[in-house]
N, CA, C and O of each residue as an XYZ file, in Angstrom:
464
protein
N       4.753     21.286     24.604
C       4.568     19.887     24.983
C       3.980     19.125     23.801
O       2.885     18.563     23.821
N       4.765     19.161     22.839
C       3.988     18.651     21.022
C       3.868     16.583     21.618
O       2.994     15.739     21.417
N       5.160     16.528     22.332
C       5.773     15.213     22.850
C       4.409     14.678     23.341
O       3.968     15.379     24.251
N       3.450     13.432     22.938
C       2.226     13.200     23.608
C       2.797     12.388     24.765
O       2.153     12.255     25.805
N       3.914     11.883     24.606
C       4.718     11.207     25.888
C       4.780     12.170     26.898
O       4.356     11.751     27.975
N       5.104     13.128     26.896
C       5.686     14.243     28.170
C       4.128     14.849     28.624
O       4.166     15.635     29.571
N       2.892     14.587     28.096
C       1.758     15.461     28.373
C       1.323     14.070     29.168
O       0.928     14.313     30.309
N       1.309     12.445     28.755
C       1.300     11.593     29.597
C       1.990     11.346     31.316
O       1.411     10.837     32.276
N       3.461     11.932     31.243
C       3.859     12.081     32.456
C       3.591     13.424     32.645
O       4.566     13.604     33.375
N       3.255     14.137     32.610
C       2.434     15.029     33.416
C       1.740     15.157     34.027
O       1.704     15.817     35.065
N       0.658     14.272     33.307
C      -0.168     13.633     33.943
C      -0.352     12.646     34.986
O      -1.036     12.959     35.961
N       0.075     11.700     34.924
C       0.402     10.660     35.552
C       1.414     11.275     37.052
O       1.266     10.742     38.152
N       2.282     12.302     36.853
C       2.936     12.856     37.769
C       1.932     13.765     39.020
O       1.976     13.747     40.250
N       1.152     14.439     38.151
C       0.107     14.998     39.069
C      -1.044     14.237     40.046
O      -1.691     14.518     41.054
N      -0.894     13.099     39.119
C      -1.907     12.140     39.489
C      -0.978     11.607     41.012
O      -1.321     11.980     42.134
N       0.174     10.721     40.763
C       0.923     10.771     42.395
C       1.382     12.189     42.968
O       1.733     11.956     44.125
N       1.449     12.752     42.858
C       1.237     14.021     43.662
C      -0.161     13.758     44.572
O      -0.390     13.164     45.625
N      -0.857     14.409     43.742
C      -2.642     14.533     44.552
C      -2.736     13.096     45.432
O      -2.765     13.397     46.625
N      -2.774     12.144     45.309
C      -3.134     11.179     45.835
C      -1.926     11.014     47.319
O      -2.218     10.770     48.490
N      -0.715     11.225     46.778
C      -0.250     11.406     48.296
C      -0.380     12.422     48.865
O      -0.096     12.405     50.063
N      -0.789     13.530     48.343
C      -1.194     14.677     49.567
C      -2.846     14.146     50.286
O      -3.203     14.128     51.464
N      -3.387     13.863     49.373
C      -5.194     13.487     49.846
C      -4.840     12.164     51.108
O      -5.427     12.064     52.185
N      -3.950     11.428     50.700
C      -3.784     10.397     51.890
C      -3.272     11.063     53.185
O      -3.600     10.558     54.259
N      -2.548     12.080     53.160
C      -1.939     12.894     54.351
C      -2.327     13.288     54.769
O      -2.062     13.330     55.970
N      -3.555     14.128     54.144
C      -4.899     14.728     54.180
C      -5.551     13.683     55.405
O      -5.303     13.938     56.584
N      -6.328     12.593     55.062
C      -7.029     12.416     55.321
C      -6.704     11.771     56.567
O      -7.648     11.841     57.353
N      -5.596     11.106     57.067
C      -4.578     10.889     58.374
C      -4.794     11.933     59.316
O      -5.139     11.838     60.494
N      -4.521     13.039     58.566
C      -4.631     14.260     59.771
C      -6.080     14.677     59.853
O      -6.543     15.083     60.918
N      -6.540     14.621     59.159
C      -8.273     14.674     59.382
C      -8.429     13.686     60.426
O      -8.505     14.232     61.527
N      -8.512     12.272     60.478
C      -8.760     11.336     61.038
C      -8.256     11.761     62.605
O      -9.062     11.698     63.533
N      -6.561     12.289     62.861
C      -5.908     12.531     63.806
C      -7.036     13.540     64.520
O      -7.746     13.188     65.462
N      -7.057     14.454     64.087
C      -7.994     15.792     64.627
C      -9.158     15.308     65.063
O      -9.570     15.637     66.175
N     -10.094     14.172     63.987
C     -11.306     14.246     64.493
C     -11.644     12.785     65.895
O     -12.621     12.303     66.468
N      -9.957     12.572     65.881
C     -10.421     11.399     67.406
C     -10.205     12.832     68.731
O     -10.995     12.972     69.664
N      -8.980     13.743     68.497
C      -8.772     14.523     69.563
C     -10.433     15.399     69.544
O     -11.009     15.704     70.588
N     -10.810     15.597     68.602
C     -12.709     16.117     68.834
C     -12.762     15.221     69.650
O     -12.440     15.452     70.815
N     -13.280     13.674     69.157
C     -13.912     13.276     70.296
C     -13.625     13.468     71.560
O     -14.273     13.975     72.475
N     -12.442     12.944     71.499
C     -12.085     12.851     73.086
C     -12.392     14.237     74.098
O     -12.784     14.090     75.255
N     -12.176     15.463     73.542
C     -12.603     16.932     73.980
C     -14.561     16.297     74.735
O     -15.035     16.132     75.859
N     -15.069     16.152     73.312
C     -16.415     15.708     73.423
C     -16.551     14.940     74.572
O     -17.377     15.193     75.449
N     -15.504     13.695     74.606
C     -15.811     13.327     76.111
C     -15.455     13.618     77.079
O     -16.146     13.346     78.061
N     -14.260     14.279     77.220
C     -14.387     14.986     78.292
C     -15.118     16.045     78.847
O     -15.095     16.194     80.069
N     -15.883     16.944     78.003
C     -16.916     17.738     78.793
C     -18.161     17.159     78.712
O     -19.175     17.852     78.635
N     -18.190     15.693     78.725
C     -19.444     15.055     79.326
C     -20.770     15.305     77.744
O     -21.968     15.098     77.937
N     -20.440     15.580     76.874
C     -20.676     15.448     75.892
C     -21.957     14.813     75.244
O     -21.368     13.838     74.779
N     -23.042     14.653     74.923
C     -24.733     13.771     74.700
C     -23.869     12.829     73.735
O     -23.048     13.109     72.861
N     -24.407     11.483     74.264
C     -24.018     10.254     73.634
C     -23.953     10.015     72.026
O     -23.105      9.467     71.322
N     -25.638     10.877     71.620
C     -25.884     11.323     70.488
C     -24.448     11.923     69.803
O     -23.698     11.265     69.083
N     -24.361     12.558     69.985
C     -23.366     13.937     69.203
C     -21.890     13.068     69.248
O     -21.256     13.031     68.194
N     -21.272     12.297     70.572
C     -20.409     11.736     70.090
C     -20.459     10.218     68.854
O     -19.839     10.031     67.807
N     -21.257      9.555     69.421
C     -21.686      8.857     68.213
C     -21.150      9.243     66.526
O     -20.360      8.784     65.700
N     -22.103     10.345     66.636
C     -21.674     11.010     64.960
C     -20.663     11.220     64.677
O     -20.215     10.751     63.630
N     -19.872     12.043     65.538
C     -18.398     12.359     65.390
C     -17.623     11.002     65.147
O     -16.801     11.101     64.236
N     -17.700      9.599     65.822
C     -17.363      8.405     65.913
C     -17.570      8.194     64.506
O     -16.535      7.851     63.934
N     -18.583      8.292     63.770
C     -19.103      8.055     62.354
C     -18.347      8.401     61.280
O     -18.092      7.788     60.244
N     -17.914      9.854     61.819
C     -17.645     10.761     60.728
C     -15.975     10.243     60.789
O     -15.239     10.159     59.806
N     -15.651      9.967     62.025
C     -14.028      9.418     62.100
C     -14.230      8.243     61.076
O     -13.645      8.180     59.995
N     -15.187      7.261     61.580
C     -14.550      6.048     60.655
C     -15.108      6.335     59.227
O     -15.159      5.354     58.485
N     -15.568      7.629     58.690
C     -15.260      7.791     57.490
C     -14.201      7.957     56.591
O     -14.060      7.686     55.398
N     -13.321      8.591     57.649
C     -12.319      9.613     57.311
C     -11.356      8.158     57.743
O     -10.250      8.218     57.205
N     -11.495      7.269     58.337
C     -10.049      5.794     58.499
C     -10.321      5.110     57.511
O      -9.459      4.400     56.993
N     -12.117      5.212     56.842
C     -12.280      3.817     55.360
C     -11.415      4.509     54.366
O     -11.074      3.826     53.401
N     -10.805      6.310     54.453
C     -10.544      6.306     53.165
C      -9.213      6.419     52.850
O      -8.880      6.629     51.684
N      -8.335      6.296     53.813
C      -7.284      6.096     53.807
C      -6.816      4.654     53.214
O      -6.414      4.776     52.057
N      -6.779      3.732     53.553
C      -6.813      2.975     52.419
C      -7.444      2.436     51.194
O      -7.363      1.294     50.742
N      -8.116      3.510     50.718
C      -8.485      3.913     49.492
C      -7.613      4.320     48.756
O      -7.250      3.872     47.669
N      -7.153      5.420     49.483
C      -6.141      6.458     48.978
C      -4.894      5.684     48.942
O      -4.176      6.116     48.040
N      -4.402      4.777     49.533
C      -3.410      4.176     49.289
C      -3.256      3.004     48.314
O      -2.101      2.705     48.011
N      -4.412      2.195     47.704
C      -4.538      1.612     46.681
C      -4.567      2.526     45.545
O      -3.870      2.163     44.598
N      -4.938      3.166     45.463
C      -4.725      4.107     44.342
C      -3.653      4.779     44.138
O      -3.174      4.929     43.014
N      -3.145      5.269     45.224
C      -1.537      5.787     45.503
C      -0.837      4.434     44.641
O      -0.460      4.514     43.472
N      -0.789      3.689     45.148
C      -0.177      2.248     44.353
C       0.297      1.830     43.373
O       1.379      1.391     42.984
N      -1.314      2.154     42.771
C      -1.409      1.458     41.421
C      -0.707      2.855     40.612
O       0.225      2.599     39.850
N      -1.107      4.240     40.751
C      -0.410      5.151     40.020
C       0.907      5.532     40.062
O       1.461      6.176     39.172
N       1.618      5.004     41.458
C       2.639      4.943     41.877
C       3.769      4.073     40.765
O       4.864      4.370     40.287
N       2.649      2.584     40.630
C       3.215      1.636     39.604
C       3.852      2.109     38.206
O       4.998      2.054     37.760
N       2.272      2.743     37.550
C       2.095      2.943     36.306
C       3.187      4.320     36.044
O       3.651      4.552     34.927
N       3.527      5.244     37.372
C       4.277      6.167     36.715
C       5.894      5.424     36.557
O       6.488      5.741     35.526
N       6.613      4.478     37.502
C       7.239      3.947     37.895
C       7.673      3.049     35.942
O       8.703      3.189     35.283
N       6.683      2.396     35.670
C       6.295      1.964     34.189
C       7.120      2.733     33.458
O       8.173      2.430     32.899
N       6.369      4.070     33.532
C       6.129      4.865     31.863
C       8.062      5.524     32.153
O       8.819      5.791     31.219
N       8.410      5.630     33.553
C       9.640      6.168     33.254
C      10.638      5.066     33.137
O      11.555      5.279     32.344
N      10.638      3.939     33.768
C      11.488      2.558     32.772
C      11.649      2.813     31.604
O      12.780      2.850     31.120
N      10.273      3.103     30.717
C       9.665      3.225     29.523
C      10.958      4.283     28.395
O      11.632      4.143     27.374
N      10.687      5.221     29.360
C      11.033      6.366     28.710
C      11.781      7.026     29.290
O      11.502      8.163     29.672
N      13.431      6.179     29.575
C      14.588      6.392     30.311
C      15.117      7.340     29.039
O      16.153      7.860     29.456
N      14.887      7.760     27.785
C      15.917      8.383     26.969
C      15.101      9.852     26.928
O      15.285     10.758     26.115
N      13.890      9.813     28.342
C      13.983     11.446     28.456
C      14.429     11.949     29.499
O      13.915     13.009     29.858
N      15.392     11.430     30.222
C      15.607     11.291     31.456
C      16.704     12.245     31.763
O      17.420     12.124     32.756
N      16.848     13.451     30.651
C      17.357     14.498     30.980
C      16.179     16.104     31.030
O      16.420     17.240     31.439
N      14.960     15.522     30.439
C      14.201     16.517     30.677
C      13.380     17.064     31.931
O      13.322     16.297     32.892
N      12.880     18.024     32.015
C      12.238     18.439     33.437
C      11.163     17.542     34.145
O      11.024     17.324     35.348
N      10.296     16.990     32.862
C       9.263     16.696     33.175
C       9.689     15.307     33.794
O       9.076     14.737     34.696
N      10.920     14.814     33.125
C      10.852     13.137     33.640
C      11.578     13.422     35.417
O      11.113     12.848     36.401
N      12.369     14.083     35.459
C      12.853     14.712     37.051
C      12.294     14.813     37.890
O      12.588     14.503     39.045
N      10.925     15.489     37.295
C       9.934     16.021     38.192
C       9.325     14.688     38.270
O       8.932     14.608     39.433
N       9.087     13.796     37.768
C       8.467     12.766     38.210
C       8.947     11.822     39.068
O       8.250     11.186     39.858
N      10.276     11.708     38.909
C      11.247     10.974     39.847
C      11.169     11.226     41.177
O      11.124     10.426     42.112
N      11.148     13.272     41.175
C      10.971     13.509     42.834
C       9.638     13.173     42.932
O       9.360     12.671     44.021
N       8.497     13.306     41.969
C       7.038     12.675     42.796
C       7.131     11.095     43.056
O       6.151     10.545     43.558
N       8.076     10.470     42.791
C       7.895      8.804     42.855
C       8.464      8.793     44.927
O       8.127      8.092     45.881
N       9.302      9.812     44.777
C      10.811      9.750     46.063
C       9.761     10.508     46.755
O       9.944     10.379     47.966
N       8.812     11.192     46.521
C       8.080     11.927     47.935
C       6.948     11.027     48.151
O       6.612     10.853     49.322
N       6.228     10.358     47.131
C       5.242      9.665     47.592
C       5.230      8.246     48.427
O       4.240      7.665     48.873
N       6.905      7.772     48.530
C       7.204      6.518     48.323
C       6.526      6.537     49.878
O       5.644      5.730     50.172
N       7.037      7.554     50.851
C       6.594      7.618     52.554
C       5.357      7.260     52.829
O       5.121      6.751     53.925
N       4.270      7.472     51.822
C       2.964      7.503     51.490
C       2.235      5.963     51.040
O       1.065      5.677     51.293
N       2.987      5.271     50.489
C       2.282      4.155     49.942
C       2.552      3.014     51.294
O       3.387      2.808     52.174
N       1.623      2.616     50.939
C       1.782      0.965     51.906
C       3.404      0.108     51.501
O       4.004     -0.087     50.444
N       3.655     -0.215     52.853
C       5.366     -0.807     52.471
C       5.406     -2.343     51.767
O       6.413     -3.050     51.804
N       4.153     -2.735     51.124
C       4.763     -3.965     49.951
C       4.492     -2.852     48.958
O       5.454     -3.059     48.219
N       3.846     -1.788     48.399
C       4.163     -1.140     47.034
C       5.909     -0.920     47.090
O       6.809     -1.407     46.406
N       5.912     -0.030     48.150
C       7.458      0.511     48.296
C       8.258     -0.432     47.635
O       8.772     -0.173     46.548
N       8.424     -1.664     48.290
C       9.466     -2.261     48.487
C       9.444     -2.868     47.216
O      10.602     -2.962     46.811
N       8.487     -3.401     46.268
C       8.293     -3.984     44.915
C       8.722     -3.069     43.873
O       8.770     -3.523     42.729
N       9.044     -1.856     44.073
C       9.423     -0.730     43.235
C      11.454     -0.310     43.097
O      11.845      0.630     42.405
């Protein structure tokens, strides 16, 4: 990888990777920890203890769109660098970035999508 271009999308490729798995992540975290509660309330549960769980959910809903502004913006910048650098667009690394642009796209909020 002498190419400092190809060690850039590598980077940048891993970078949308992680960020749409951590957003999927944190959806299904969120999913799981309302079915807790609700368990919690149904066996009559101390007000206390659901509370927290309530807490710990809307931790896990602030960061989802976190994760999707950031999904975004790296979404952008990889979107950039391969415009950029359409004359490597027979190598692995630029491919591999193409399928991370096409898997994350499900992942981003639908005005990134659609501006891309």
């Amino acid at each position: 990888m002498a190419d400092p271009r190809l060690k850039i999308l590598y980077i940048k490729t891993g970078i949308v990777k992680r960020l749409a798995k951590e957003k999927v992540m944190y959806e299904k975290e969120a999913n799981q920890q309302r079915e807790r509660i609700e368990k919690l309330k149904a066996e009559g549960k101390d007000e206390h203890t659901i509370r927290k769980q309530e807490e710990v959910l809307q931790e896990s809903l602030m960061m989802v769109p976190d994760c999707q502004r950031r999904l975004a913006k790296a979404y952008e910048e990889l979107s950039k660098i391969l415009e950029e650098e359409a004359d490597m667009s027979q190598r692995d690394e630029y491919k591999t970035a193409l399928k991370a642009l096409e898997d994350a796209k499900s992942a981003l909020p639908d005005s990134a999508a659609e501006s891309s």
